[in-house]
C-alpha positions in Angstrom: 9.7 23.6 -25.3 13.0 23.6 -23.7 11.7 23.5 -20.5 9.3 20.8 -21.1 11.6 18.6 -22.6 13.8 19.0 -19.1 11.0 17.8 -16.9 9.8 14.9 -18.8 13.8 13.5 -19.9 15.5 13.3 -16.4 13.6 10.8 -13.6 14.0 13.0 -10.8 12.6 16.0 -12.7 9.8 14.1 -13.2 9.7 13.1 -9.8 10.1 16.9 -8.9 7.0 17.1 -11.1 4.7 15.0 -9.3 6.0 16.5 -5.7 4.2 19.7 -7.3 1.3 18.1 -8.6 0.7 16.6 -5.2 1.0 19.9 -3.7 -1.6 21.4 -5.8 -4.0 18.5 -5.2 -3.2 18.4 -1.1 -4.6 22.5 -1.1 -7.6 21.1 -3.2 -8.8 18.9 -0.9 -7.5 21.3 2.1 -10.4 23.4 0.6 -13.0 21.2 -0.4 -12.2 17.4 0.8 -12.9 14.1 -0.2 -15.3 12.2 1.9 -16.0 9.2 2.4 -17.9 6.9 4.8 -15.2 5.6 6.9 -14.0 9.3 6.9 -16.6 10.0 9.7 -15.3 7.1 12.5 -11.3 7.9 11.7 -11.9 12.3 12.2 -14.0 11.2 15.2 -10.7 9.6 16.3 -8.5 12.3 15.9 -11.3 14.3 17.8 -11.0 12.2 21.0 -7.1 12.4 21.1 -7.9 16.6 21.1 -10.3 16.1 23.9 -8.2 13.3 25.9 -11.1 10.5 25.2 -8.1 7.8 25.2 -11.1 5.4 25.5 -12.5 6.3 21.8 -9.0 7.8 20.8 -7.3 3.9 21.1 -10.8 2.3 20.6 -10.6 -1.7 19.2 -12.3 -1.0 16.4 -8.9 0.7 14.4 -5.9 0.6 15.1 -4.5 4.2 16.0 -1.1 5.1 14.5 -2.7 8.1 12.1 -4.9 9.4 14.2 -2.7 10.0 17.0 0.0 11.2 14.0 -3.0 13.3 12.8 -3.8 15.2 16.0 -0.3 17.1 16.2 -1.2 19.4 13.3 -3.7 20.9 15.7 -0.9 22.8 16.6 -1.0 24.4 13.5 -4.5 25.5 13.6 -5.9 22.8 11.3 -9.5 21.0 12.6 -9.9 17.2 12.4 -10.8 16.6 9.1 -8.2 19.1 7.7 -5.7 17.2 9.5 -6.4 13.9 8.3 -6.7 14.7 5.3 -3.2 16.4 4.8 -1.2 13.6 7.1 -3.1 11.4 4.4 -1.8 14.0 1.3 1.8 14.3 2.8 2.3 10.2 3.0 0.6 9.9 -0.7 3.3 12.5 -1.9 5.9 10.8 -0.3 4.6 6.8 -1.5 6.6 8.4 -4.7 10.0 7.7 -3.5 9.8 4.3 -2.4 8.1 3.2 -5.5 10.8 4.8 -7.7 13.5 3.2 -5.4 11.5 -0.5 -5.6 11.2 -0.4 -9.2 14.2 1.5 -10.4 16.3 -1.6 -8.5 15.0 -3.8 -11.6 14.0 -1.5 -14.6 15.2 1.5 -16.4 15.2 4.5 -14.3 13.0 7.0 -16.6 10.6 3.6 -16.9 10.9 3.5 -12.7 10.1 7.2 -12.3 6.8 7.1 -14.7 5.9 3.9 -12.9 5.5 5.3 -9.6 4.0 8.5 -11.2 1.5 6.5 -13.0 0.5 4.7 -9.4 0.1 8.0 -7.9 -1.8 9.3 -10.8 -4.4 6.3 -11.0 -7.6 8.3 -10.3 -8.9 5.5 -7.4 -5.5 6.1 -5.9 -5.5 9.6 -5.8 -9.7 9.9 -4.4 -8.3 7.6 -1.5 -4.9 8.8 -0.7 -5.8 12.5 -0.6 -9.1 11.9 1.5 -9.1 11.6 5.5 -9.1 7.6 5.0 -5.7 5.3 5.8 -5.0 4.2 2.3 -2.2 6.1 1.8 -0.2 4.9 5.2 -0.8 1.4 3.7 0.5 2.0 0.5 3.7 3.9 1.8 4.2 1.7 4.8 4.2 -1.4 2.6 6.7 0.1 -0.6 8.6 1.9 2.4 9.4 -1.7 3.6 10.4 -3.1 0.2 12.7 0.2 -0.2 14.7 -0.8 2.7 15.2 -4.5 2.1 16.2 -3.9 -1.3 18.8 -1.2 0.0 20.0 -3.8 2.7 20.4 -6.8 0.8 23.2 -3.7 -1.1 25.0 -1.8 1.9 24.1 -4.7 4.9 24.2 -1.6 7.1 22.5 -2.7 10.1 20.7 0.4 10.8 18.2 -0.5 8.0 17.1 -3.3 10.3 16.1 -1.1 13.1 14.6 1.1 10.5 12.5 -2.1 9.4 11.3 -3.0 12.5 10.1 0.5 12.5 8.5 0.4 9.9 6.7 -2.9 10.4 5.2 -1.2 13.5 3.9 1.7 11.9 2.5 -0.4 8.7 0.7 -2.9 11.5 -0.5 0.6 13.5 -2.4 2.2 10.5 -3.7 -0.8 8.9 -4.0 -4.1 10.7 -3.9 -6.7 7.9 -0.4 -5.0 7.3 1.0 -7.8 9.8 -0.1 -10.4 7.8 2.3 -8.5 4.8 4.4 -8.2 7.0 4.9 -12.2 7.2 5.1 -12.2 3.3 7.3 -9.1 2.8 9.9 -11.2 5.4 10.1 -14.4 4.0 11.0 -12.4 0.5 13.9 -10.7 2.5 15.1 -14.2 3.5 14.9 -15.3 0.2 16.6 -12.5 -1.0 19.0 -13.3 1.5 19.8 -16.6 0.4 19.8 -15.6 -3.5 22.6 -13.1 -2.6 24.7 -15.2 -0.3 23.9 -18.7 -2.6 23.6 -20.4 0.7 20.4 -22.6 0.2 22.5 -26.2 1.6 24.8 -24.2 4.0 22.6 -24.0 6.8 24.9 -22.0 9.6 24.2 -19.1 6.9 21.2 -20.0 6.5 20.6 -19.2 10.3 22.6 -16.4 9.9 20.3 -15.0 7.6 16.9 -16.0 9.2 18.5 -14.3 12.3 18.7 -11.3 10.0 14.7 -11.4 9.3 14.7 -11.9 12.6 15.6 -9.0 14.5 12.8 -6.6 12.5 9.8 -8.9 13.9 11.0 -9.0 16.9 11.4 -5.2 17.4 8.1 -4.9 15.9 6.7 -7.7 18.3 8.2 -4.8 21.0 6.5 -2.2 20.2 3.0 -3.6 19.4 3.1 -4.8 23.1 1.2 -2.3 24.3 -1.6 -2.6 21.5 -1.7 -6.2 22.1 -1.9 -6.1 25.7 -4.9 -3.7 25.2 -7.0 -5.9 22.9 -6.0 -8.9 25.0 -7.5 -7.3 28.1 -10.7 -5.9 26.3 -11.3 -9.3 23.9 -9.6 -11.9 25.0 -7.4 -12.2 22.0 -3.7 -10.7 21.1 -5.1 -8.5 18.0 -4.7 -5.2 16.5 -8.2 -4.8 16.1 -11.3 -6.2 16.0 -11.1 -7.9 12.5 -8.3 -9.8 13.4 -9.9 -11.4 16.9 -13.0 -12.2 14.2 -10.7 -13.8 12.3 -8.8 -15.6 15.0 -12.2 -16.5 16.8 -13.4 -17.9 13.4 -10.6 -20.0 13.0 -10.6 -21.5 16.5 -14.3 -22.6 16.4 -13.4 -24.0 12.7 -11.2 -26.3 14.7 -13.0 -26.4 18.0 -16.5 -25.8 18.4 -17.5 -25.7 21.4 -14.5 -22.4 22.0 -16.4 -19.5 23.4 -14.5 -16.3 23.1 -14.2 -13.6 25.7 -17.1 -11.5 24.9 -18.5 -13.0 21.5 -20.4 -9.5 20.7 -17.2 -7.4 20.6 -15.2 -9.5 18.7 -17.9 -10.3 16.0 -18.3 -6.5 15.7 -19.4 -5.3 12.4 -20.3 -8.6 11.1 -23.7 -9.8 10.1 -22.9 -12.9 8.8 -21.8 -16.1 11.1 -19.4 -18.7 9.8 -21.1 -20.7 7.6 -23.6 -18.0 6.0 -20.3 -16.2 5.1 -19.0 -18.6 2.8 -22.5 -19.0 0.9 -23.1 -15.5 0.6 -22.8 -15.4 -3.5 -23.6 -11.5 -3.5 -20.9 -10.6 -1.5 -18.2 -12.8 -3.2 -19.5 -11.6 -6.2 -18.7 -7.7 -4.6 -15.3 -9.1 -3.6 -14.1 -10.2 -6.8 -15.3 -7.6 -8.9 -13.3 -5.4 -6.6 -10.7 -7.2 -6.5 -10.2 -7.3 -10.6 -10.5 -4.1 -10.5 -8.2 -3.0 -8.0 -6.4 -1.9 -11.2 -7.2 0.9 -12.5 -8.9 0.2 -16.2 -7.3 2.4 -18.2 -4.1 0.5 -17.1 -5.6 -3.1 -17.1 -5.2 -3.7 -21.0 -1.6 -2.4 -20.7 -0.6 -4.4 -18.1 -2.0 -7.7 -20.1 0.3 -6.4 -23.2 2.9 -5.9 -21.0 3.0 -9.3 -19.2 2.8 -10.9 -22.3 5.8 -8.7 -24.4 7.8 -9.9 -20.7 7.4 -13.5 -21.4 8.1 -13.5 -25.0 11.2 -10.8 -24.8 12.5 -13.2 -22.3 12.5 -9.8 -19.9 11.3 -11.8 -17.1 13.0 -10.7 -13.4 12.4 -11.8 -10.0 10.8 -9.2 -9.1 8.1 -9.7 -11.5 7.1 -13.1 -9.5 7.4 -11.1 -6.1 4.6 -8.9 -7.5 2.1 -11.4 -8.8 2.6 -13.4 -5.6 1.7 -9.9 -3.6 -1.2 -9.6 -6.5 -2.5 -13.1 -5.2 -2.0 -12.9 -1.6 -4.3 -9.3 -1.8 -6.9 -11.5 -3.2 -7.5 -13.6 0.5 -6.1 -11.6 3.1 -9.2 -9.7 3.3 -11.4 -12.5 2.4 -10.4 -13.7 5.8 -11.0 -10.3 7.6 -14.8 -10.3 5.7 -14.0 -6.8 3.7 -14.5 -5.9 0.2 -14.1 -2.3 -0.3 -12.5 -1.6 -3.3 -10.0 0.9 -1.6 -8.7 -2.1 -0.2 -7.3 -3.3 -3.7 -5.9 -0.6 -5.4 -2.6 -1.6 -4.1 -2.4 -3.7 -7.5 -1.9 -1.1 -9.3 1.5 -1.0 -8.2 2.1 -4.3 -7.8 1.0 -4.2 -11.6 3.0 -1.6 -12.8 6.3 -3.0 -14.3 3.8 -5.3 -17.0 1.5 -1.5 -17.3 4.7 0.2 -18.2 6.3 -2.4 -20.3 3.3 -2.5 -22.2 3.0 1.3 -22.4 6.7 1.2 -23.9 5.5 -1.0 -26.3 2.4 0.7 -27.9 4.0 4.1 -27.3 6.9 3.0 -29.6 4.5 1.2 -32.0 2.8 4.4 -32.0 5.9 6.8 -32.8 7.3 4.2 -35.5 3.8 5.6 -37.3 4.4 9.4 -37.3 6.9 11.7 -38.9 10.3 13.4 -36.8 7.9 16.5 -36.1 5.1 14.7 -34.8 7.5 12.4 -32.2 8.5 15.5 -31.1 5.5 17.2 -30.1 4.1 14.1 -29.2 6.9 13.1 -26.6 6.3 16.6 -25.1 2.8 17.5 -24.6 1.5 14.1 -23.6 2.8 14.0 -20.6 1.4 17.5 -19.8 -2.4 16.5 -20.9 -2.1 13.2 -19.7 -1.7 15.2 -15.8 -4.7 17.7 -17.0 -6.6 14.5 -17.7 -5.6 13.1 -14.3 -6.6 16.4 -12.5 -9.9 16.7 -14.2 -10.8 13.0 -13.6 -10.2 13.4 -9.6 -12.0 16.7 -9.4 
């Protein structure tokens, strides 16, 4: 009981916790992995970086961060699939720590550390992030990004801006539409800027901090050269990857309609739709939103409705909370624009989501202890958590 009550009081023994929990699930699918239909193109990737095929390896299709990451744990004796699918495990594991780090910066730290437990326990979160798909380079390149404006706009050590562009470049790499988060997650970090400095009519700070936002795009602008200069040469267009050049070539004949692109049938690759049919296609917007709402897991959904509701009447509100629901409502279009609807592609509201789930959790978890006797709290505040996890486990397997 002792023990128990150990692990579930301190945050980073709970942390500790899910590190081990991860661990457990990373061997599972080691053994008997999660598949799914993107699966097949990604290991067929990694294959081609094995076998020197830089043509398929760096193909226009994807971009090629995690594959290329992936194909060094051949050294170890691991085949494609294996590989993916523990580079995919190990990033999932580690999504933990910037999670706790974003949402320990505006709520209690226990509350912070079951938050980003919670996120990595959401069963659509776990089938993703610990199958050979990119879901789980998405979700830690985007919160990794957050963690290190949040611990800039605190120590203003310079470093972290190097470390941003960094990490800019490898968010853009595994998923493309991360560049367009990119342009979001900056313009936060200059507001942040000027919220901490109170320089919103001073404008030499103001360009002081712009330059600051600055210096992480252009480092990223650096070292997507390269990728740029590839899909420029094979499409005509600057892109990461084929998505984007639809995207960009549906724009410019929006505007100008007699633009022909460079080679029309590589950039409308894996579209069946043109323009106009897109936008009255009711079946697939009805696919989209549905996916979209339910990006957050269900179990979760009714909490996070209590919770945003206890917010505004506590008059608990934070800054952060707008952040979120801003992130919640630019999800809904970025991949409008890129024509995909998968619901993988949403789940990244459950964290976005998570300060109103937990809030509301708090809430009916004290309305709920307020009912039983001193002996009951007690056993209830330690076994939860543990069948709460067996619940979890059962649910992915």
């Amino acid at each position: 009981m002792k023990f128990l009550n150990s692990i579930f009081d301190k945050p980073y023994s709970l942390l500790k916790f899910a590190v081990l929990l991860g661990g457990c699930l990373t061997i599972i699918v080691l053994i008997n992995p999660v598949l799914f239909r993107d699966s097949v193109n990604y290991i067929a990737s990694v294959n081609a970086v094995w076998l020197q095929n830089w043509h398929t390896a760096f193909n226009i299709t994807y971009v090629p961060f995690l594959f290329v990451t992936a194909s060094c744990f051949k050294l170890i004796g691991l085949n494609a699939l294996q590989s993916l699918t523990l580079l995919s495990s190990l990033l999932a594991i580690c999504t933990l720590f910037p999670a706790y780090r974003i949402l320990s910066s505006f709520m209690d730290r226990k509350a912070a550390a079951w938050g980003s437990i919670l996120f990595f326990l959401s069963s659509p979160v776990m089938d993703c992030s610990f199958a050979p798909l990119t879901d789980s380079g998405r979700f830690f390149f985007m919160l990794a990004s957050l963690m290190i404006i949040i611990d800039f706009i605190k120590s203003e050590k310079k470093i972290l801006l190097v470390l941003l562009g960094v990490v800019y470049t490898f968010f853009a790499l595994t998923r493309s539409e991360g560049i367009v988060f990119v342009g979001l997650i900056s313009l936060w970090f200059f507001i942040e800027l000027l919220r901490k400095d109170r320089c919103w009519k001073e404008w030499k700070k103001c360009c002081a901090d712009l330059w600051l936002v600055v210096i992480p795009l252009l480092l990223m602008l650096i070292l997507l050269l390269p990728r740029l200069w590839q899909m420029m040469s094979e499409t005509g267009f600057p892109a990461l990857d084929t998505r984007q050049t639809w995207a960009i070539k549906a724009f410019l004949n929006k505007i100008f309609p007699d633009f022909v692109p460079t080679d029309s049938s590589i950039i409308t690759y894996g579209s069946n739709m043109n323009y106009h049919s897109f936008w009255t296609d009711t079946q697939w917007h009805c696919r989209y939103w549905r996916n979209f709402f339910t990006g957050n897991w269900f179990p979760y959904t009714a909490f996070s409705i209590i919770g945003f509701y206890r917010i505004i009447r506590d008059k608990q509100w934070h800054h952060f909370h707008t952040l979120f629901c801003v992130f919640v409502v630019v999800n809904a279009f970025i991949y409008m624009l890129m024509r995909s609807c998968a619901g993988r592609y949403f789940l990244i509201n459950t964290f976005f989501l998570m300060p109103f789930t937990i809030y509301g959790i708090t809430f009916v978890w004290q309305k709920v202890l307020a009912m039983c006797s001193i002996k009951w709290r007690q056993q209830l505040t330690t076994f939860l958590p543990c069948f709460m996890a067996v619940i979890v486990i059962a649910l992915f397997l």
